[in-house]
Every structure is written in C-alpha cells, then in structure tokens.
N, C-alpha and C positions, 0 to 999 in steps of 0.2 A: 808873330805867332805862326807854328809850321800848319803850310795847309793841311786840306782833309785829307787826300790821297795820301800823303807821306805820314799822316796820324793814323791811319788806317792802317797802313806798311807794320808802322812800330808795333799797332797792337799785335797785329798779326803774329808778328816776330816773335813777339815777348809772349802768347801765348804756346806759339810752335816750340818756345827753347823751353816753358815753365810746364808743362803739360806732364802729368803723375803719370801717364800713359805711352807707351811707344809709339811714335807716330814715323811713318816712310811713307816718303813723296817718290810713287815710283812712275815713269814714261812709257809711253807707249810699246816701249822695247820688256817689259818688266823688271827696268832696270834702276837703282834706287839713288835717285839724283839728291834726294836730303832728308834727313834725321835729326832728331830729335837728343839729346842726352839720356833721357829716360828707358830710349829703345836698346841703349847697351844692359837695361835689367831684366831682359830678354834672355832666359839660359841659352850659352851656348854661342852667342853672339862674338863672333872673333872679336880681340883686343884692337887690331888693326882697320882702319879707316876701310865700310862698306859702299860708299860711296862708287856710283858705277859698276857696283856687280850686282847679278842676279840672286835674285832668293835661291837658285840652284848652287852656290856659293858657299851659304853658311845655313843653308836648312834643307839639303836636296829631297828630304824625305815628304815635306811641307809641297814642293813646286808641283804636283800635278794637281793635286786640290785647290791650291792657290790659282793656278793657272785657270783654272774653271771656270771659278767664282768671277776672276776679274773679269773674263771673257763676258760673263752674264752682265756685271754690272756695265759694264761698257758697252754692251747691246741695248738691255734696257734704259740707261740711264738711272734709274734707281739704285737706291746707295742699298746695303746690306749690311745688318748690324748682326754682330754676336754668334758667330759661327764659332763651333769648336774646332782645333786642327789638331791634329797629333802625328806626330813623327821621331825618328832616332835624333837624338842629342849628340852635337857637334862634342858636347862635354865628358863622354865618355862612351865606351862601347856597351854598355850594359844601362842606358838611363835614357829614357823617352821623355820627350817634346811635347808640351800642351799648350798651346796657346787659345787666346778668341780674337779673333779677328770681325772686325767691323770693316769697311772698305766703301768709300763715296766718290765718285766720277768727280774731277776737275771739269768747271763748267769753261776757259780759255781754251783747254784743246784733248788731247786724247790721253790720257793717264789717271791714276787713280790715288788717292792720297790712304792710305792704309795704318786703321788704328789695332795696335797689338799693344794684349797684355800674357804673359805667361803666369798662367794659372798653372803651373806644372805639380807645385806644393798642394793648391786649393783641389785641383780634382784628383788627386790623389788620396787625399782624406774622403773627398765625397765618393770614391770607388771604394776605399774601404770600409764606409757606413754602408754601402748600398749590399758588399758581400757578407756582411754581419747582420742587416736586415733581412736579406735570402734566407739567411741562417737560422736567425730566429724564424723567420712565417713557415719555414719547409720542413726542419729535423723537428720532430718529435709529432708527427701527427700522430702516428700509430703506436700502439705497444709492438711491438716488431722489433728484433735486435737486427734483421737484415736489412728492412726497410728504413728504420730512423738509419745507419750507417752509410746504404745509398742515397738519401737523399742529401748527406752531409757532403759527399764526393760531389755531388752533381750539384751543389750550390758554392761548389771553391772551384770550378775549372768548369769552362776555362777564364771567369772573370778574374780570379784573382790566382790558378795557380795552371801550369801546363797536365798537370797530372797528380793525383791525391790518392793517398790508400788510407784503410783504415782496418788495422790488423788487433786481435782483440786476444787474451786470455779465454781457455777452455774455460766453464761454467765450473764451478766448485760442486764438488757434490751438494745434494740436499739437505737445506740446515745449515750448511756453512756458509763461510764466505772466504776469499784471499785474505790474506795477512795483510795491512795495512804497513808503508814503509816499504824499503827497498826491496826487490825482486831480484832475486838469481839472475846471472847473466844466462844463464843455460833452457829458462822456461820457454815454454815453444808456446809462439802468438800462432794463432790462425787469421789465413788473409781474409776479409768478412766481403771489404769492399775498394773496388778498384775502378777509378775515373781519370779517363783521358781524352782529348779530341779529336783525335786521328786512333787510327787501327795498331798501335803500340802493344805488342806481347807484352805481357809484364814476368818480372822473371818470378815471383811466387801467382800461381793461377788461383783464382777465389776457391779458400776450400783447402789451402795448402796450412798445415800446421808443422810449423819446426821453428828451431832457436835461429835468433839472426845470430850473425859473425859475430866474436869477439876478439878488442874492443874497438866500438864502431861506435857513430853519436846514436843510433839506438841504446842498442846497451846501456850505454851513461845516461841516455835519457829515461830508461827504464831505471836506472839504479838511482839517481839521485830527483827525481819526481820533477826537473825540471825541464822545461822547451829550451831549443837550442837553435839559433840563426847558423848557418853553418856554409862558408862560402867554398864551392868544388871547385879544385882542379887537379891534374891528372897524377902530381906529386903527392897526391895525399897521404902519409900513412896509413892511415885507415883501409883503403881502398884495398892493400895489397891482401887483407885477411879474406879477401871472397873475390879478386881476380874477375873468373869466370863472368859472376852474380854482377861485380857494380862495374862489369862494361859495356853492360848496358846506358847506363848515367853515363859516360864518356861517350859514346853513341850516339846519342840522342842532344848533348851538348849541354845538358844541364849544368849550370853555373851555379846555382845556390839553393837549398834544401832547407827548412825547417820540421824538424821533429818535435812534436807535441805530445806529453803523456795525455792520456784519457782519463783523467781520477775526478772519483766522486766518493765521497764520502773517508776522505784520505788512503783512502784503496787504488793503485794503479789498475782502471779495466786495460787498459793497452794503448797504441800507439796511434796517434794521428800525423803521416808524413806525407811534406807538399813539396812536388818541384817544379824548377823553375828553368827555361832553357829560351824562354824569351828577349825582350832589350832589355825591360826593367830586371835587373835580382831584387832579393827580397832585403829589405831591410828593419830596421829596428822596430819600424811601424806596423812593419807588415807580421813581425813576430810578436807583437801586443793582438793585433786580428785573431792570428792564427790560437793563441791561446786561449782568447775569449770564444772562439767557435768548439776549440776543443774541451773548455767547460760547459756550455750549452749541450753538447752534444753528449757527454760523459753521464750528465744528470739524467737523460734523456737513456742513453744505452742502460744504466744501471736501471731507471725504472721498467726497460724491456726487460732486463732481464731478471728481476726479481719477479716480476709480472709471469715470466717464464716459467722460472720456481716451481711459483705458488701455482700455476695453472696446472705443473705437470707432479703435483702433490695432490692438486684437486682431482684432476683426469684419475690419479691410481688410487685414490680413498674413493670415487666413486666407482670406480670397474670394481674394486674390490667390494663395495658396498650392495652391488646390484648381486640377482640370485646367479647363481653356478649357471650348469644345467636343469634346464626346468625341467617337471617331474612329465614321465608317461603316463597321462593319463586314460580310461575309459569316457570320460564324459566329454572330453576333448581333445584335440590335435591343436599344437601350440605349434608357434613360430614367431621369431623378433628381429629388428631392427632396432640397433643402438647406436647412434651417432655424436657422442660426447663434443660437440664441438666448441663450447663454452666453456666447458668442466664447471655445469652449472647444477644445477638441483633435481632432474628428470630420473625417474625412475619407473618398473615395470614390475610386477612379481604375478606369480601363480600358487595359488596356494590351495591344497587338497584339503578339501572337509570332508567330515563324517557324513555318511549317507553317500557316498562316492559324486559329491558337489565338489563344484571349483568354484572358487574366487580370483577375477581376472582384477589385478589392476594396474592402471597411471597414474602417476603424477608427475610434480613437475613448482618445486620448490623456487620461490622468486628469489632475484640474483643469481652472482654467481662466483666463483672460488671456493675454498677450502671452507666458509662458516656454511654455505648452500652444500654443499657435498657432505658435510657432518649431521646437519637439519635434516637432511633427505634421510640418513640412513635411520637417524631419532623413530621419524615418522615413520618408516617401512619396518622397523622393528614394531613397534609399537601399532601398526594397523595390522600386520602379522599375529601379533600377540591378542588382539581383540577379535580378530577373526577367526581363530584358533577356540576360540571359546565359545563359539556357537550361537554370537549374537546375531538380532536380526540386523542385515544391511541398514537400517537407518541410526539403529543404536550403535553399530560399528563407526559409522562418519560422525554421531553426536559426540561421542568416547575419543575419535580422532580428533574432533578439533575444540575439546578439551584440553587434551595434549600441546597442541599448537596454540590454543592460547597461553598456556604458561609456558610456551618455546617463546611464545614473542615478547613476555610480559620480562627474557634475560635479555631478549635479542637487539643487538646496538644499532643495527641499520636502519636505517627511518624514510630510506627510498622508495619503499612500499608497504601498503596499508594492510598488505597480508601476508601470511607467512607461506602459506603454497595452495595449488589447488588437484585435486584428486578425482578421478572417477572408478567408481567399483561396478562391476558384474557379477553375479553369482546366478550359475549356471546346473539344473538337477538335471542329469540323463535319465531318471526314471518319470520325472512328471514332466519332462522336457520344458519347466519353466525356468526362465533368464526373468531374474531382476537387477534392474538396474538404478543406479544415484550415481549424482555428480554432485562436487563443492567446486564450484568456478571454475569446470574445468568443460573444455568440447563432448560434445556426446558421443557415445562408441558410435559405428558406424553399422548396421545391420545391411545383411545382402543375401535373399534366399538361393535355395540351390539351383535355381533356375538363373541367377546372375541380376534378377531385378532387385533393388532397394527396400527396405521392408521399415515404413515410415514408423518408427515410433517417439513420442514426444514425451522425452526425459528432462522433468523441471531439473531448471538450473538451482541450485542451493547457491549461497554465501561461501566467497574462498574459506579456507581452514587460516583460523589465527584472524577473521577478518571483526570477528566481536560481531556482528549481524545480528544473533540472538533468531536468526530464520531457522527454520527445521528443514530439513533434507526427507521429501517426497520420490518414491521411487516408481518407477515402473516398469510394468510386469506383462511380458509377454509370452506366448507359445509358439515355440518354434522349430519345424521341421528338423529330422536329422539332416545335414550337413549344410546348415547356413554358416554364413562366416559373422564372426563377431571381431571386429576393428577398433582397439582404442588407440589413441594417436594423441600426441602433443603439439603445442600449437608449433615448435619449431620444425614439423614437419608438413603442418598444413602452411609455415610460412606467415602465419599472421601472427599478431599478440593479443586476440581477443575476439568479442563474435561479430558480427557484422558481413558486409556483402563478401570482401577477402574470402573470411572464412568460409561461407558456404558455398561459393566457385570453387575454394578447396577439396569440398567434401564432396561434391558434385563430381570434382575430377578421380577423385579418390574411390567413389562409388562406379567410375567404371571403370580402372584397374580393376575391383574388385569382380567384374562384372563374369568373370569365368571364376568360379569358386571350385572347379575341379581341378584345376592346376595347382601344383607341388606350393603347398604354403611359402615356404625357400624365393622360390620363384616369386610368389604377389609382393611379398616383400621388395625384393631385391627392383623389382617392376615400379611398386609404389615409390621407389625411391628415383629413380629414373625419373620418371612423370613427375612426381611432385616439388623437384628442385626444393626440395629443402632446406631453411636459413643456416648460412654458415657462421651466425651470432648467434645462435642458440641450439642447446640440446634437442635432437631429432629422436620420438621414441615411437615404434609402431607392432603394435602386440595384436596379431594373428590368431584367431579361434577358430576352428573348424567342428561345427558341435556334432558328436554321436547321440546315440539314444541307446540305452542300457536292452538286450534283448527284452521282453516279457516273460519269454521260459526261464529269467535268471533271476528272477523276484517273486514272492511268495508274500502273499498277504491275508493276513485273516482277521475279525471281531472276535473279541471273546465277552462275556459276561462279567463284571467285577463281585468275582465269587470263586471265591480259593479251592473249590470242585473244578475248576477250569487249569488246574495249574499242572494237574496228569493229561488233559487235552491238549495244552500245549505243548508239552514232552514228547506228547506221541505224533502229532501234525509236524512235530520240527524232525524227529527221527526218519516220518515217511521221506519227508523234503528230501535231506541228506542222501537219502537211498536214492532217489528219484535222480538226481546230482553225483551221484556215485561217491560219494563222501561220508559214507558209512563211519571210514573210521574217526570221524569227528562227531560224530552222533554223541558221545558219552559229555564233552567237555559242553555244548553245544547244550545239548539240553540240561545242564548244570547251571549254563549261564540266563539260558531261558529262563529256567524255576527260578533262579532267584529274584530277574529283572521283574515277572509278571506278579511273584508273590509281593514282591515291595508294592508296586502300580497298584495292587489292591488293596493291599494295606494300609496303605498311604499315601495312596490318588484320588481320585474321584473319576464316575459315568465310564465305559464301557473301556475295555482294555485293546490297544491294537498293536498286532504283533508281526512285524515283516522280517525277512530273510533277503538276504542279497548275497550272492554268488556272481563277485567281480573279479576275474580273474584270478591271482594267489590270495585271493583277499575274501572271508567269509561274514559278512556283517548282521547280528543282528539289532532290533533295536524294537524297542516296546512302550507307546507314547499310554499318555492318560491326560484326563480333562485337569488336573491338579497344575499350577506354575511353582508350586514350594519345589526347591529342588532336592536331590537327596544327600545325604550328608555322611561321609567314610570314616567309619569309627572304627577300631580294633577289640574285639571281646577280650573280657576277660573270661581265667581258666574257667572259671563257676559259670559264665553267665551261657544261658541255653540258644540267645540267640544274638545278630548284630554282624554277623561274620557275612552275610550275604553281598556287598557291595564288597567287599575285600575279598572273595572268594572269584568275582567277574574280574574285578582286577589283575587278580594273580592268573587267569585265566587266559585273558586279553592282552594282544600285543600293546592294543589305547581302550581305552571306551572314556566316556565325557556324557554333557548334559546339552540337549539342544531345546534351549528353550523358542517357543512360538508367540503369538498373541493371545492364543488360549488354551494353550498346552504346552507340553513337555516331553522329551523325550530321551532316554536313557542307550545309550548304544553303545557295543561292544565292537571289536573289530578283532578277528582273529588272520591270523598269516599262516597260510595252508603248507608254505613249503618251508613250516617251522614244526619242528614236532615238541609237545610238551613233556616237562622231563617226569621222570615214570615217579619218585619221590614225591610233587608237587599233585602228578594225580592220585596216589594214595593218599595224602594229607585233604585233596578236596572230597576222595569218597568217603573217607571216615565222618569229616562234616556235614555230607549229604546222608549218611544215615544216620546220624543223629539227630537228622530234621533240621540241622542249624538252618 
C-alpha cells in the first residue's frame, strides 16, 4: 500500500488538476510556476503555456493590484479571500477583466498559491441591476420635467455610461397631445438634460431646440419607436450629415452609442442617448438596461408633464378667477400679494356694499389643480353674490357653506374633510365698526396707527363643506382711522393650521406690520421678504388701511312715523344738498326721499331714520324702520293710483337694495353724481310725483 506522504501527494494533485476554479502557484518572483486546467476559463488567458511568466504577461492591467495584495499576504501571513480585480481584456480592445481573487501564503517558503475565478459575465449583470436600481430609487421623485431628466443622466454616468443626454419634444399646446406613431424626421427636440464626468462641451447646450441631422440613428430611432445599439467608427455614413456636430464623438473616442426613444403611452416624448468611449462598448445587454431606464423614465417625464399641463391650466383659470383691479375705495386703502404657487384654491376679493361698507375677504380652497381653482371661483362667485345682498356676516358664511356642502356632496376627492376655509371683514367708515368671522380659516391680523397689535379674539367656526352643523360668531370691534387690517393664508404664514408655527408667524407678521404708514405696496412686498412663504402652497396677503368717512359728509335725522314728516324730509334733504353744493340734485333726491320714507311708514313700524351720505361722486341715501318685512317691486297698472314708488327710486338710482339687520331694515338708494339723469325720465317721474303716486 502507497505510503502517507505519496497519498497525500496524489490527493493533492488530483485536487490541483480537478478544481472548478482557477488556481496559480506563483514564486516569490510573481512568477507562475503551476496551473491548474480550469484557470485557462480565465477570459483572456493566452492559448500558450503561462508557466514562468508574470501576471504582467497576460493581465498587465491586473499587476499593480495584484502586486499589492500579494505584498500584504506575504507580510502578514494571512490568506485573503474574495477581492474583486478589474482590468483591460487581453481578449479585445474594447472588453474589461473581472476577476476575484482569494490568495494564501505557501507555508515551505515564500510565494503564494492564488485562487481566481472570472466573474466577468456575473458582475456585469450585477452592475447592470445596480444602474437600473439607481434608476428606479432616483427618477421620478419629483413632478419636474427638468429634475426627473437630471436625475436620469446622473444615475447612467458614469456607472454604466461616459456621458448621457436626454433631449425631449416641445410640450403640445393645452389640451393636446403628440400624435402617437412615427415623428417627422424635421421636429426639433430640445436638449433638457446633459451628463458627463469630466468638463466635456456638449455640442447642443441645455436649452438648445432644433431637428437632429438626417438620416442618423436618431432620426430612425425617432421614426420607427425603436432603441438601437449602434457601434462608432470614423467610416460611418451617418456621421458625414453633421461633420462639424459628430466630431465631437470622433474626439472624444466614443466607440459605441445607444439611442433610446422616450414613449409613454405610445407617444414618442423624445430621445434618451448614451455614450460610450471607455474599454467596455455597449452591448446587447446593455441595450435591454438602456430601454428599461428609458421606460421608467418616459412614465415618469409624461407625468411631469401633464402635471405641468394641468398646473399651468390651473395657475391661468385661477389668475383669471381672482378680481381685476380692486375697486378705490373711501372706507379703505387696499393692497395684495398673490403668490399662485400650487395653482391651488386661495383666493382674495373686495367687495363694495351699500352704505359705502367693504367686504374684505380670503380663502383658500383645499387641494390643488384645476378641480381647486374651479371650487375657488364657485365659492368667490357665490360669497360675492351673498354679500351683494346685504346679509348680515354671519348669515353670509351660513349661506357660504351651504354652498359648499352641496360642492362637496359632487366633489370626488376624499383627501380632505372639508371643502375650503374662509375669513370675512366688513368694514363701515362712518360708524368706523369692523366685523369679523372666520370658517377654519387664521384670523385677520389687526395693527393700530401707532404700529402696536390690536388683540382681538375672533372665534374660529367650522371649515365650509366641513358638515360641523357649528354657527360662525363674529366679532366686532372699533377702530381708529388708519389701522391696517391683514388677512393672510396659511401659505403665507408657512403653516397648515394653528398652533405654535402659526402664531410665531403672526407675531412676525405683526411687526412687518409695525409701521402702518408706509406705502401698503411696500408691507406687502416686505411681508413677503420676512415671511418666506411655502413654495407648496398658495401665498395670499390682503392689506387694509381703514379711513373714516368725514362727519361733515353724513347727515342724519329721526323722524316720527307719520306721513306729516314726509314734506320735512323733503325740506331737511333739499337744506343738505344746498349745504354740499348739490343743489342741482335736490329735485331727484328728494323724489327718492318721499317715496323711501312714505313706504317706511306705510309699512314699517317705530320711528323713521333718515341718513345722507356724500361719498365722493356718489350720493347715498337710505331710510331704515323697525319693520324686517322687506319691500316688494311691482309695476302699476294704468288705473291704479298708487304702487309706482319703489319703481320710481329704481329708475332714479344708479342701485338701491335692501339691508336688512337683526331688527331692522333698511332701504337705500345710490345715486352717481357725475351722471346726469335723462330730461324724458324726469318728466315721467314729476308727472307721478304730482299725482301723489
């Protein structure tokens, strides 16, 4: 039987020659005294016997790493398992070298015995999962059509490409979309985005829109919707149609190009092209990557940019939705800030009432796109409409978010439990009272003329559309001529709701405000400065600066409810006029008198009061009674002797309307002074006035 040592030998042998893995027995020289059969499945490994040469032989690119490693294990004596090496392939000019290398000290003398396996197939699939993972975790964080496109370039280079563009089709008008199916060779891409590793001009600069050359493997890759592995060299036909343009790619040495369309939803968005001027070129595998990145990326760009669309459909139905020019008023000095930055639901209006009152308001509609910008305008019609009618503030917000429950009772979104929230002001210059309510919305901001804060605590109500069934409480304060009144949305105060955020806002907000004799333009422009306001949501900030109607411009009197008072009023209203230099309105003026005070007694009840207002071209009067029945516009007939008097203030009057109170009512005219009434109209009203109509 053969001894142990020589049984020991053979196994050895028979493991050395049967080993699935490359093994080299190299000497102290790093020079490879025996192999394995397995290590010829080493790419690249010359045909001819390696025996006695250096890994600088058949893998020069391998020896300064290799040389390292061995140096270390042959210092330490510790073996060393499972390093990756990478280097150029003996096997062609254009194809890189993976191996792993393990390496264990020879314990008789100084050399190293070295296990290699080439993984050159294996990590090259695990490099193209790991740029297709990039791809996935990185493009599409944002709705952005610039940003998802840079972040596509800069997750292909430089792991898997030298340099990547991604050149896109202009946006189709609104509404439309690209034709689905082949593209004109002529349509001009715009370059979006461009990634390289070194400082490489590109020859289209981001921002460049024109037609590539025809025909070139763009072109065909735009025309027939498919990617194209495409190998460069200097002979190309192609090349000669743009000269100039592709010698740059001769330049730079790129060997091989894949062109990707960008389509999503069988619409070409535009081109994805990658190059390559490294060892590896791209091949078949690498043009399966490239296509699955350019679909990832395609679904991704089309949601930017319908997102885009619809934002900038939302942005123009809301600028369009929001008021003109607000109106000049006496009872106050307006000024705004509107920062659509959501193109979401926020909105502002001013609205002149009767009695020379304003109505200030905001809101500020939840969500946002095109259903939020349509919602917004619902409701600012429609709290326009209720305000115009002379209800009281609380009955205006009951009536709003009526409204807004049958907006929500259509409405598909279910992200939130309300449909918007609202604050109103209503402001009188002659009794200088501001009342205010809110529906879930921040409170105006008060700030006297002196610049200090003027505390008032306005109960919050129930958002509109939130079903609450709560009642909206207002309050009511008196305030100096030229305090500033401040409503704001919360995307200006930067929060989404109340808490400590908010009121550090408003705190910051109240000293902006702290000089209230500075050009409204200006606090504005200021508040906005200071307040960094969110660029996720609509920013709205409505400026009041309140006047106070002179007292010489108001005239106010009691009268008795007894139709002997109806020539006293005629005559107290004709003094007025003279007093005002407006004589020649005396005739119409006290036509409209007699009939307002004769109705109030007729069919009012307790003492008649009769005021005058001289607001600039504007002559108002108006005549309350204890009665809330309002009064009702019928037209006589020829026979009938009386009935014509609300039709006769009508026809009189640029408006007049009914303001009703909690225990009164009041009837008011408005006349426009630099309107004269036609001479026809006032013979028609004085034949009625002396027939007593």
């Amino acid at each position: 039987m053969p001894d142990g040592p020589a049984d020991d030998s053979a196994v050895l042998d028979a493991l050395f020659a049967g080993s699935p893995q490359g093994l080299f027995l190299l000497d102290a020289d790093r020079r490879v005294t025996r192999y394995n059969p397995s290590a010829r499945g080493v790419r690249g490994l010359p045909a001819d016997d390696v025996v006695g040469h250096g890994v600088r032989d058949f893998a020069p690119d391998l020896e300064p790493e290799l040389d390292r490693l061995i140096d270390e294990v042959l210092t330490t004596g510790e073996p060393m398992r499972g390093r990756l090496l990478r280097g150029r392939s003996p096997s062609g000019p254009h194809r890189t070298l993976a191996v792993e290398v393990s390496l264990f000290p020879l314990r008789d003398g100084p050399g190293v015995v070295g296990v290699v396996e080439d993984v050159t197939g294996r990590q090259a699939a695990a490099d193209r999962l790991a740029v297709l993972s990039t791809v996935h975790r990185t493009v599409g964080a944002t709705l952005d059509v610039q940003a998802t496109a840079d972040a596509l370039v800069e997750a292909l280079v430089p792991d898997f490409a030298d340099a990547a563009t991604v050149d896109l089709l202009d946006d189709a008008p609104a509404g439309a979309a690209h034709p689905s199916g082949p593209l004109p060779t002529s349509v001009p891409l715009r370059r979006v985005a461009f990634a390289a590793p070194d400082t490489v001009e590109p020859v289209r600069r981001t921002g460049d829109s024109r037609p590539f050359p025809f025909p070139t493997p763009y072109t065909q890759a735009l025309s027939d919707g498919r990617a194209r592995l495409v190998q460069v060299t200097p002979d190309d036909p192609w090349l000669a149609t743009d000269p100039d343009g592709f010698a740059a790619l001769l330049g730079r040495e790129v060997h091989s190009m894949i062109v990707a369309p960008l389509t999503a939803r069988d619409t070409v968005l535009g081109l994805l092209t990658l190059y390559r001027g490294r060892v590896d070129a791209f091949e078949e595998a690498d043009l399966d990557v490239a296509r699955q990145a350019a679909a990832t990326a395609a679904v991704h760009l089309d949601n930017a940019r319908s997102y885009r669309r619809e934002h900038a459909v939302a942005s123009t139905l809301q600028r369009r939705l929001q008021p003109g020019v607000t109106p000049r008023l006496s009872a106050v000095e307006t000024a705004h800030v509107y920062l659509p930055e959501s193109a979401g639901g926020a909105w502002f209006d001013v609205i002149p009432l009767s009695g020379t009152r304003v109505a200030l308001v905001v809101g500020d509609v939840a969500g946002h796109g095109i259903e939020a910008a349509a919602t917004m305008g619902q409701l600012r019609v429609a709290l326009r409409t209720l305000a115009l009618q002379d209800l009281e503030t609380d009955e205006v917000l009951t009536h709003l978010d009526e409204v807004a429950g049958q907006l929500t009772a259509v409405d598909t979104r279910e992200a939130h439990p309300y449909l918007a929230t609202c604050a109103v002001t209503v402001y009188d210059p002659v009794s200088r009272q501001c009342t205010m309510m809110r529906a879930g919305h921040p409170a105006p901001v008060l700030v006297d003329p002196d610049g200090s804060p003027i505390d008032v605590d306005v109960p919050l109500g129930p958002p509109l559309g939130a079903e609450g069934g709560a009642a909206f409480l207002p309050a009511v304060a008196q305030l100096p001529p030229g305090c500033l009144i401040a409503h704001v949305t919360n995307g200006l105060l930067g929060s989404e709701g109340s808490g400590d955020g908010e009121a550090d806002a408003v705190h910051r907000l109240e000293h902006v405000l702290a000089t209230p004799s500075q050009p409204l333009q200006e606090l504005c422009d200021t508040a906005v400065y200071r307040m960094t306001p969110s660029r996720y949501d609509d920013a709205v900030l409505l400026l009041a600066r309140t006047e106070c109607l002179p007292p010489d411009r108001v005239a106010d009197w009691t009268l008795p409810a007894d139709t002997s008072v109806v020539g006293t009023a005629r005559r107290l209203v004709g003094q007025q006029l003279a007093a005002w230099d407006l004589g020649d309105r005396a005739f119409t003026t006290e036509i409209i008198v007699s009939e307002l005070v004769t109705n109030a007694i007729l069919h009012g009840e307790g003492p008649v009061r009769l005021r005058l207002i001289h607001d600039g071209e504007r002559l108002l009067a108006e005549v309350t009674d204890a009665s809330s029945a309002g009064p009702h516009l019928r037209h006589a007939r020829a026979g009938d002797e009386g009935g014509r008097g609300l039709y006769i203030v009508m026809r009189l009057s640029a408006h007049w309307g009914v303001r009703h109170g909690r225990e009164d009512k009041t009837i008011w005219s408005e006349q426009r002074l630099g309107e004269d009434v036609p001479e026809d109209l006032l013979a028609t009203v004085d034949v009625f006035d002396t027939a007593g109509a």
